[in-house]
N, C-alpha and C positions, 0 to 999 in steps of 0.2 A: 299412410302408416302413422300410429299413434307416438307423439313424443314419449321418449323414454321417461320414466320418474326418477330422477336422481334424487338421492340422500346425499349429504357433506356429512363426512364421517376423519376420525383422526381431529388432526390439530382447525382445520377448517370447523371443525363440529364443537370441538373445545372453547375457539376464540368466541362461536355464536352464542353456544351454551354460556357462556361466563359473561358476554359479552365485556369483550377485554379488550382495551384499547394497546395495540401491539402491532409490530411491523407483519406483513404477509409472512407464511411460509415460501421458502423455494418452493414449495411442493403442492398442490390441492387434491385432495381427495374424494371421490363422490363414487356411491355404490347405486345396482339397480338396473344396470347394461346385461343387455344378453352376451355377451364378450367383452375381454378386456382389452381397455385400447387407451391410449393418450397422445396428447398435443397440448400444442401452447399457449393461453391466455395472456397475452402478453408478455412479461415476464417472467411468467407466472408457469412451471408445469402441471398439467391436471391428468389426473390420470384417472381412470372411470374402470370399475371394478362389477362382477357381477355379484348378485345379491348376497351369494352366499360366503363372500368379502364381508357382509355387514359384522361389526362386533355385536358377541353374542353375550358379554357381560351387561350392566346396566351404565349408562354414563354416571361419572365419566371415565369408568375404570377402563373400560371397552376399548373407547375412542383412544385414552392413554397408549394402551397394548398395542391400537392399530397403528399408532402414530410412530414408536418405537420400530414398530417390526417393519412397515411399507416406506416408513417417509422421514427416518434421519431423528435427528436433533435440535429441537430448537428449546435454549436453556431459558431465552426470555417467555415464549409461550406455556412453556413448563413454570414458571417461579410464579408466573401470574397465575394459572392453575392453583397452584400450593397455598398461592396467600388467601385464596376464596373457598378451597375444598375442607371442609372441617376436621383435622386432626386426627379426632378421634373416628370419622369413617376409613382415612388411610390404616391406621390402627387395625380396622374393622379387617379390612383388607388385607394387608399385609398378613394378619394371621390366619386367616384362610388359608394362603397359598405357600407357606413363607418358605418356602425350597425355590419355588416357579422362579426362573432367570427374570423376568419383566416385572414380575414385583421385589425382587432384588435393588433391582436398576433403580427403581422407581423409589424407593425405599432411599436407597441410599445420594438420589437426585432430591429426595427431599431433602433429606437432613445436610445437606453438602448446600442448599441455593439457598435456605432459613434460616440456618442453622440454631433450628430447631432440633431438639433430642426426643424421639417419638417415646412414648412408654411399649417397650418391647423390649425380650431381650435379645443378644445377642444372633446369631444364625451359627446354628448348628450344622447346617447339611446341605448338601444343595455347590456342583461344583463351582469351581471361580469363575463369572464372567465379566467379560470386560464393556466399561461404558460407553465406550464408543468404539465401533465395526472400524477396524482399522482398515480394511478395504474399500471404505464408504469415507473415511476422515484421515487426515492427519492426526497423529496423534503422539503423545509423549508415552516418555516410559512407561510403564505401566506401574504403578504403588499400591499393593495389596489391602484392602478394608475386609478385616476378620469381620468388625461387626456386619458389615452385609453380603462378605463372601463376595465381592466384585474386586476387580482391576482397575483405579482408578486412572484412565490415561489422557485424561484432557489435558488441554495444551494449557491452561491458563490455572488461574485459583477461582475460588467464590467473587472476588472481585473484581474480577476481569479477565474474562476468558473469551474470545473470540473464537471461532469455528472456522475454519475451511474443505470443503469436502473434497474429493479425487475424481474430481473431473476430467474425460477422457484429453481433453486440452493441456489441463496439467499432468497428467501421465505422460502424454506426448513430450512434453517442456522434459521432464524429470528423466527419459533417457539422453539427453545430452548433457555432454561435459564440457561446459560454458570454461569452466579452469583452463583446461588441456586446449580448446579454440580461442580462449585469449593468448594464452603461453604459443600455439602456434603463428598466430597473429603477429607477436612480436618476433617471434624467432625469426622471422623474414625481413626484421627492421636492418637495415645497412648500418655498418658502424657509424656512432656518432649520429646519429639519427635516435636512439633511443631514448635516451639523455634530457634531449632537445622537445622531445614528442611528450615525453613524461611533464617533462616542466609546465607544456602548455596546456595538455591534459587539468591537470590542476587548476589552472586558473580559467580555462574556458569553463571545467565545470563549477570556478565560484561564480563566475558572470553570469552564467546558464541559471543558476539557481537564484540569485538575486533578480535576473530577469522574469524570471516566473512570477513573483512578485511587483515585477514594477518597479524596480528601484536601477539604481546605479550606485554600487560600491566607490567608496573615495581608496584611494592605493592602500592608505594602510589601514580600512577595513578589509579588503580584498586581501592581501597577506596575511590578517590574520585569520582568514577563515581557509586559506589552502593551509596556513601550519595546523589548524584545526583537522585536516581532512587527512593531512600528511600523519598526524598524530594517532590515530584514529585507529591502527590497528595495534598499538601502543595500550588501548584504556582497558585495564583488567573488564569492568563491568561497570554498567551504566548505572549511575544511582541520580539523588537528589542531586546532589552537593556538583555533581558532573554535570547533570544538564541548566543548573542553573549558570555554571561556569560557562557554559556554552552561548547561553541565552547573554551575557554580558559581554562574551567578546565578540558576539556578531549585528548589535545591534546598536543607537545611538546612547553614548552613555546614558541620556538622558530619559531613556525608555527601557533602562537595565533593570531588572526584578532581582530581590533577595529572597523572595519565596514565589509559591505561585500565587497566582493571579487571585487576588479577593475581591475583584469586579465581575459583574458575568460582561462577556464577552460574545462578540460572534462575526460574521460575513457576510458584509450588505456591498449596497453602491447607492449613489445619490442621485436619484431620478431629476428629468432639469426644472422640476418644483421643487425640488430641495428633500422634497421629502426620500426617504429611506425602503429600498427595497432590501427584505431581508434572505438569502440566501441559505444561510445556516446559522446555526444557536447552537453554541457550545456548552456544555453540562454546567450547571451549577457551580460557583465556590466549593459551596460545601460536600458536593459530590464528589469532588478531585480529592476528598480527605482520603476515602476508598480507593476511588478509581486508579492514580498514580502510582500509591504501594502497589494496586493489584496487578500495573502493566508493567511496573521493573521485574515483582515478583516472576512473575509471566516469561520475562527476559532468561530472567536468572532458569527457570525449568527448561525451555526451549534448548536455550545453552546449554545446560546438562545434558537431554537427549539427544546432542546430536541432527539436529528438526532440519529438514529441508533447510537451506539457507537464503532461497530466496521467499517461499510461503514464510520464514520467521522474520524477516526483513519485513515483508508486510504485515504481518499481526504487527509484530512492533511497531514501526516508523509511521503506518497511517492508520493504526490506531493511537499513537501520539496526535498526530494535525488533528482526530479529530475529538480527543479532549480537548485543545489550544489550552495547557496549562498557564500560559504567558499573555500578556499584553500586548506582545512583540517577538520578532521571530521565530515563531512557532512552523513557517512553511520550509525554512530556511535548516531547521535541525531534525524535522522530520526528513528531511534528503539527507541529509548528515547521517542519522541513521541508518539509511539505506547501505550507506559504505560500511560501516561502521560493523555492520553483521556481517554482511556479505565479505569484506576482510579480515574479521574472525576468524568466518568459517574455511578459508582459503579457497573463497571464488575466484575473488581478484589477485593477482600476481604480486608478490612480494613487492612493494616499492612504490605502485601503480594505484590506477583509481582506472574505472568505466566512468563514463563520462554519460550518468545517467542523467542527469539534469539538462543538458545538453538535448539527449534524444526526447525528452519531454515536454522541453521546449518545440520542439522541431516539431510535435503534432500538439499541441497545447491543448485542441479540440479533446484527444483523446485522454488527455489528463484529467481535463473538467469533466466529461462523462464518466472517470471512472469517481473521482470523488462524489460525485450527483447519484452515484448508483447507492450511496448510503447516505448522504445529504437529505435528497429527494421523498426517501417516504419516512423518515425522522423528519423531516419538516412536516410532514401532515400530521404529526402526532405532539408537540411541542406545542404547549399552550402560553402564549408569553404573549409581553405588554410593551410597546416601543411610545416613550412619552415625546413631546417634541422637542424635546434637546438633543434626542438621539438613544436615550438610555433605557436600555431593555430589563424587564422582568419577567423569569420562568416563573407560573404563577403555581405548577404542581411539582415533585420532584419526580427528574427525568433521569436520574441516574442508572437505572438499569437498559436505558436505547441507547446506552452507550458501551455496557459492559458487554455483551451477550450478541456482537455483530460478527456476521456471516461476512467473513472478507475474499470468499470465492474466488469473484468476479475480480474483484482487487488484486487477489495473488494470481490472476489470469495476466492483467493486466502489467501488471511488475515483472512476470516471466516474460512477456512480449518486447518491454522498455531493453531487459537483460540483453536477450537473443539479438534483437537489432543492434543496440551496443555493442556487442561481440564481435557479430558478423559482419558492419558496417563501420560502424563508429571506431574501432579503434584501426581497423585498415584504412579508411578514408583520411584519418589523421594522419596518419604514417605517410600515406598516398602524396598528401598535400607538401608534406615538410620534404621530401626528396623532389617532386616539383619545385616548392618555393624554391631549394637551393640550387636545380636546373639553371633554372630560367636569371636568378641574381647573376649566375655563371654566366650565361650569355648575354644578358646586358650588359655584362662589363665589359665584355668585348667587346662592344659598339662604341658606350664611352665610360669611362674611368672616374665614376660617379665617386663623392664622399660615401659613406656609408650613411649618412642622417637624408641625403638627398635621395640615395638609391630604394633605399627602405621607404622614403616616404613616395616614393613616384610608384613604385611596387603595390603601396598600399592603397594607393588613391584610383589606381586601375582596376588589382582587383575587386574595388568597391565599385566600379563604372562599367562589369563585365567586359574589364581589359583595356576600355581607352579611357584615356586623361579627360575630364570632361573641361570645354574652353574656359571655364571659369576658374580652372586650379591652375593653369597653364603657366601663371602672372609667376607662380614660386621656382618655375623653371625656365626662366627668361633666356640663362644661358645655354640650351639648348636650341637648333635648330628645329624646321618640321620636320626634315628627314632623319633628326634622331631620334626625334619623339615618335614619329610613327613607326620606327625600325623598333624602338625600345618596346612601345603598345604591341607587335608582332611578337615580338618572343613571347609575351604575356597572352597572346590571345593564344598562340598555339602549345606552348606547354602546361597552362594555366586550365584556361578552357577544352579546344578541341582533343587535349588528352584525354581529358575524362569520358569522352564518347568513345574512345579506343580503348576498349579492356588488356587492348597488348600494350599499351603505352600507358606512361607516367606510374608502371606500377612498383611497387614496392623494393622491389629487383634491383631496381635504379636502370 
């Protein structure tokens, strides 16, 4: 049997036609099949259409129409289109049809990503539709444009709007009530135990988030980034002046910024010749002049509509990390962020933090893959210069692979960090802390420890999976072996063996 002849038609047919240097669509299209069918090219869906799928206008009107009506949104594939198609054949165009919903769209996708003002007037007729299929996207309120008769409801502005589509995964995420399963989570805490649980919530998730990085907090950086965390459902709206406040109390005086960053910056490691693998490249200086206003701006709409609270956690917080406006903790206040929304919008329980850095930690793996899912093909498109002192140059401007990301898989992956936090993380805490106080209970009954000795013999075990290991032994002289190993038993069995009993050690007390 003869291979099918496929055509790439839609945005596949656009990027070839224009030959445009730009990220993949989610999506690939190709006409020319005796039936319609698809599957996956790696990351890639491809979906194969029969002929009579092919656009019957001439490119690259056609392809536009096809791209709109089969295959979503992509605002960078489209702006790159706009700066190459000639003005005056849009013009051409648009008056032809100028009722048609698609050249509506199109029309008012141009003068909204150029902002360009076409010569044309106004749009007389032709009902309202809206720019983006709210059953296919997230999307904001909707704001009426006379001049092209659309609904404009993107999430972002011209300068920075990120996309996220409704995937059956995040549909799935968006019937539960993450609020109401943290609120019940605690409602099970034993008196006195909530208090307790709260406190160290907070600061496991400063270590957690400092730990993602590499570092170890000194104390009183460490308290001031839980009064930062604590503070957090406190901050009317994120602007400059806030997050540069930010950026100075979380990191070494010495590396505190008064604006952003006027070096370019990015994410490498030092290979053992010393030389520099690079990772990721962060936008331009001069591109943050945009991009920044465009992402508070972004905040500030999301906020108004009401937006998912966790899909606007991730537009916002990593599409902060990955401008890196700062020099310096830039991983550190995009998780800052993440509460920061999410306690806004009252996810998280009055008073309280999910200990999402914590769960992030715990698979690190699946952190880095989700950052590398936008890292990864913006590095193959970033054209830059690393001399040997270390100092990088973007050699063209890359400011639009930064405004115009598809954070999908991203807000797939922030729902996942959420739900585990929820369902694990904040019972497992609670779990621990009416253990811890079991087991302090029964050791004291064996012997009648100081508190600095008991706390530290408690700590030195759990870190031994329960026994003292011979080398710490020397700071508990006055003990016996038969108290030490009486004390090492309480620890192993309310400590340990409880956690394999789902009837034991649970929350209950």
């Amino acid at each position: 049997m003869a291979r099918e002849r496929l055509t790439a038609v839609g945005y596949e047919a656009l990027v070839r036609g224009f030959d445009l240097e730009v990220r993949p669509h989610f999506r690939k299209s190709l006409v020319g099949a005796r039936a319609r069918h698809s599957d996956m090219l790696g990351d890639q869906e491809r979906h194969i259409y029969p002929t009579r799928y092919a656009p019957k206008a001439v490119f690259p009107v056609g392809d536009i129409e096809f791209a709109l009506k089969h295959e979503g949104v992509s605002l960078e594939i489209l702006k790159a289109v706009f700066e190459r198609w000639p003005p005056s054949e849009i013009v051409r165009y648009v008056s032809t049809t100028p009722t048609g919903q698609y050249t509506r769209r199109i029309w008012f996708l141009y003068e909204w990503l150029t902002h360009e003002r076409l010569d044309l007037p106004d749009a007389r007729a032709g009902n309202y539709v809206a720019v983006l299929d709210q059953e296919s996207y997230y999307t904001a309120t909707p704001s009426p444009s006379p001049r092209h008769r659309v609904h404009d409801n993107l999430p972002g502005t011209p300068a920075f709007c990120p996309l996220v589509r409704r995937t059956e995964r995040l549909r799935e995420f968006a019937k539960r009530d993450f609020a109401e399963a943290a609120q019940t989570a605690l409602a099970e805490a034993p008196p006195g135990v909530l208090d307790r649980a709260t406190e160290y919530l907070y600061l496991k998730e400063t270590r957690s988030s400092y730990a993602i990085e590499r570092e170890t907090p000194d104390q009183s950086r460490a308290a001031r980034f839980v009064e930062l965390l604590q503070r957090a459902p406190a901050i009317v709206a994120i602007d400059k002046e806030t997050l540069i406040e930010l950026q100075n109390a979380i990191v070494d005086p010495r590396f505190s910024n008064d604006d952003y960053r006027t070096d370019q910056n990015y994410v490498g490691e030092t290979r053992p010749d010393l030389s520099q693998r690079v990772h990721f490249v962060s936008p331009t200086p001069t591109a943050l002049d945009s991009l920044m206003p465009g992402l508070l701006a972004c905040d500030r709409r999301l906020t108004e509509t009401k937006f998912d609270p966790v899909v606007h956690a991730a537009i916002i917080a990593f599409g902060f990390v990955f401008l890196h406006p700062f020099d310096d903790g830039n991983g550190r206040i995009h998780r800052f962020l993440i509460h920061y929304v999410l306690s806004k919008a009252g996810l998280t329980p009055a008073g309280l933090i999910l200990p999402v850095s914590a769960t992030m930690l715990a698979d690190r793996p699946g952190y880095d893959t989700a950052l590398a899912s936008i890292s990864r093909p913006l590095m193959e498109l970033v054209d830059y210069e690393l001399d040997d002192d270390g100092r990088l140059t973007v050699r063209r401007d890359t400011g639009d692979l930064y405004r115009y990301l598809d954070l999908t898989e991203i807000a797939e992956y922030l729902y996942d960090v959420v739900a585990t936090t929820v369902d694990c993380g904040l019972v497992e805490e609670i779990r621990f802390i009416v253990k811890h106080d079991r087991a302090k209970a029964e050791m004291q009954e064996i012997v009648d420890l100081p508190a600095r000795e008991l706390n530290l013999f408690f700590k030195l075990a759990v870190q031994n999976n329960g026994r003292l290991a011979r080398r710490k032994r020397k700071a508990f002289e006055m003990l016996d072996d038969g108290e030490i190993e009486a004390l090492e038993d309480v620890i192993q069995r309310v400590m340990f063996l409880a956690a394999s009993d789902p009837n034991d050690g649970g929350v209950d007390g």
